[in-house]
N, C-alpha and C positions, 0 to 999 in steps of 0.2 A: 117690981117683977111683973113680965107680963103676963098675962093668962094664957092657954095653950089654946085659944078663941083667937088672940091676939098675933100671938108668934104666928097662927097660922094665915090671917091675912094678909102678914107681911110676908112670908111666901107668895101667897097668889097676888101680890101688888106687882114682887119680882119678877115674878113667871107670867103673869098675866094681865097686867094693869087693866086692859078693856074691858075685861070682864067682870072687874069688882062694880058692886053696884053698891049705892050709899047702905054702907055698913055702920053699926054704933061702933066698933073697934077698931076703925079708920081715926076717930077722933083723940083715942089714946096714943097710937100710933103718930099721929102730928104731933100731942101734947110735948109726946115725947120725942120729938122732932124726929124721929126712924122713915118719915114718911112726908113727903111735900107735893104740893097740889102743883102740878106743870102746865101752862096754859099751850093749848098745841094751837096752828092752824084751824082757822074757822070758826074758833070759841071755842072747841072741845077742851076739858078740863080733865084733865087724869092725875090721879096721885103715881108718884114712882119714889123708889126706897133711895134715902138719902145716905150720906158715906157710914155716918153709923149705923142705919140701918142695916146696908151689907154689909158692915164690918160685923155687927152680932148675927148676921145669917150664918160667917163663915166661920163665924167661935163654935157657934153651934153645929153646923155641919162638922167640924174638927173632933168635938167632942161627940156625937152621933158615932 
């Protein structure tokens, strides 16, 4: 289960990957593979929500 720390950086990963900055609950988040580090252009490294990750954003938005 994730924590509600957690569920919520997986929102702002979705909504706003540039702007997370190394968080501890990034690392749960990968553990649990919802979250993968994307190498962009020029070295920049962003995490972005992986298919189960938006697949449990959209469970939960359903059930919201």
């Amino acid at each position: 289960m994730l924590s509600p720390h957690e569920f919520a950086t997986l929102m702002l990963v979705k909504d706003s990957a540039e702007q997370i900055a190394d968080r501890d609950e990034l690392d749960a988040l990968l553990e649990r593979q919802l979250v993968a580090m994307e190498q962009l252009g020029g070295g920049a490294v962003l995490p972005c929500v992986t298919q189960d990750g938006d697949s449990l954003l959209r469970t939960l938005a359903r059930i919201h």
